[in-house]
C-alpha positions as CSV (number, residue, x, y, z in Angstrom):
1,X,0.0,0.0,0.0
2,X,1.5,3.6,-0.6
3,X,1.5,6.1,1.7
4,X,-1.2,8.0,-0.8
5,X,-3.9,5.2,-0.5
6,X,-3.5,5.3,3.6
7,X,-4.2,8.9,3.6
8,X,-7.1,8.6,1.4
9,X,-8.7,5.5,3.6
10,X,-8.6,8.6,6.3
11,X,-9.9,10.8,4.5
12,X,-12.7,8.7,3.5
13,X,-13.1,7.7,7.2
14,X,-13.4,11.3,8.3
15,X,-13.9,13.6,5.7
16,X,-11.0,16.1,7.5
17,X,-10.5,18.3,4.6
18,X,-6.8,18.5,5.6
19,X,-6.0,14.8,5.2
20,X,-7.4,15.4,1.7
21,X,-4.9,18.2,0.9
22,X,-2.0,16.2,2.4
23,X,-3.4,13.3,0.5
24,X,-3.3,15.2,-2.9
25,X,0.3,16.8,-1.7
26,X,1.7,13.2,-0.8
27,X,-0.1,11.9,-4.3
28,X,1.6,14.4,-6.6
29,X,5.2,13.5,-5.1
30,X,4.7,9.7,-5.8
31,X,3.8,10.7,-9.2
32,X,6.8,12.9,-9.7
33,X,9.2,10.0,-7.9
34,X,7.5,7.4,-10.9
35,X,8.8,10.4,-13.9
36,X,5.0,11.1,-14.2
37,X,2.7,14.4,-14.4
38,X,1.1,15.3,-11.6
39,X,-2.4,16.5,-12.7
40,X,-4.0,19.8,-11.3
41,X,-7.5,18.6,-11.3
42,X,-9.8,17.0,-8.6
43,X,-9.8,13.1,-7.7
44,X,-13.4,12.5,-6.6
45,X,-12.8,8.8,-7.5
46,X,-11.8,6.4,-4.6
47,X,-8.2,4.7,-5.8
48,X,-8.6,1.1,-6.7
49,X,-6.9,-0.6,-3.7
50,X,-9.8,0.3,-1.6
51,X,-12.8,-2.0,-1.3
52,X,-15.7,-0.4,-0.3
């Protein structure tokens, strides 16, 4: 698990807007490590490793 989809299992706990933001933050950096563009928009989506 990456340290992206434990934030967002939080978030979608509690809903704290700032474990979103540090979610997003944490999101874009694993993108950039991988040599991929982080995208400015919105993820409303839930990431696939999360079973709901």
């Amino acid at each position: 698990m990456r340290p992206s989809d434990a934030l967002w299992q939080i978030f979608a706990a509690t809903g704290h807007v700032g474990i979103y933001l540090l979610y997003r933050q944490q999101l874009e950096y694993e993108l950039k490590v991988c040599g991929q563009k982080a995208e400015r928009e919105v993820l409303l989506e839930q990431p696939s490793s999360i079973i709901v």
